[in-house]
N, C-alpha and C positions, 0 to 999 in steps of 0.2 A: 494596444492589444492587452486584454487582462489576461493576468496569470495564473496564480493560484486563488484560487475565490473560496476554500475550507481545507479541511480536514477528511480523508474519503477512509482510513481506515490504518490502526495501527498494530502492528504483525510483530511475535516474539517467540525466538525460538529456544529450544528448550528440549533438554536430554531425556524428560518424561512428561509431554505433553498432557496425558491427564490426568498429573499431580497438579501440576500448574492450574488447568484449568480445575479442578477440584478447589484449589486453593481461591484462586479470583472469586467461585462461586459462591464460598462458603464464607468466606471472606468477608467481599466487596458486593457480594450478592449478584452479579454478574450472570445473566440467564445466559449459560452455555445449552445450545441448539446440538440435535445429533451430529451437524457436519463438524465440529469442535469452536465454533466461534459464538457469535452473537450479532445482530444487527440492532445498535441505539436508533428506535423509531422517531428522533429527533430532525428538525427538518434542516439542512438535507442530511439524509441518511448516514452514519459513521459505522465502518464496520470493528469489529476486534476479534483477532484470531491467532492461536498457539499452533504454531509451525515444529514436527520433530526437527532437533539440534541438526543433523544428517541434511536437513534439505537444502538444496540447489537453489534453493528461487530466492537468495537475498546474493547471490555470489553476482558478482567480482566482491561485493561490501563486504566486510570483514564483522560486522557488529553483529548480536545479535538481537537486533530489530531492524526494521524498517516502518518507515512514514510513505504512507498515501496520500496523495496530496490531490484534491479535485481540482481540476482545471477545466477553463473553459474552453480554449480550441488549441487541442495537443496538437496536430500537428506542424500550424506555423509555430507552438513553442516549442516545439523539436527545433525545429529549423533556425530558430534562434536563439538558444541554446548553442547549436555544434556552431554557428557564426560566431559565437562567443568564446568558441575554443572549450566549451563544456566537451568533455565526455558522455558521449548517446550512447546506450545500447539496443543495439536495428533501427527496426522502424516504426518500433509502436506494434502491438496485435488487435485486432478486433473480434470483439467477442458480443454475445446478448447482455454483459449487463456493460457494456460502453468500448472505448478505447484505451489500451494502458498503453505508455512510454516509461523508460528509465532512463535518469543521469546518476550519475557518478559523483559526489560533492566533493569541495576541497580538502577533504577527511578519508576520501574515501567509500562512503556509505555511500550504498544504491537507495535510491530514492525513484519511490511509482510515482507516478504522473496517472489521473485519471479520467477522463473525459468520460459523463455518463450519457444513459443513451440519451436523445432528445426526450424534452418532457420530464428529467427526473430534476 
């Protein structure tokens, strides 16, 4: 079974999202899009985006960032994962741009798992 086959997107939070992204932009030249992130049209797709410090969607992880990790068929690596005594969190969601999973590493840090849709 493959597992992680790239890189789907790298998320960072931050007590004044757009300072941050002001800074990446002016910076590192980094096109921030009105939703606050950016999509590198590199193939396959990578996303980057500034999360407020305040937000929920990296918790249990303690860090602040998280790594998106593209995967090729989340849910048997779910399933072999928690076989492995990983830490899951649910059951994966499905959404229009694919399916996300999380684990939990041995650090700690929540870690997305991303299955895009068919065709990307």
């Amino acid at each position: 079974m493959k597992r992680v086959t790239g890189i789907g997107g790298i998320f960072i939070k931050s007590a004044d999202p757009a300072r941050l992204r002001d800074w990446y932009k002016s910076h590192l030249g980094i096109d921030v899009e009105a939703w606050g992130g950016t999509s590198f049209q590199n193939t396959p797709t990578t996303v980057w985006n500034v999360f407020e410090a305040s937000t929920k969607y990296f918790d249990p992880g303690k860090a602040p960032f998280m790594v998106n990790y593209r995967v090729a068929e989340l849910v048997p690596l779910l399933a072999a994962l928690r076989a492995a005594g990983c830490t899951v969190e649910g059951d994966g969601e499905a959404s229009e741009y694919g399916r996300f999973g999380w684990v939990i590493d041995c650090d700690g840090n929540k870690v997305e798992l991303w299955e895009p849709p068919i065709g990307q």
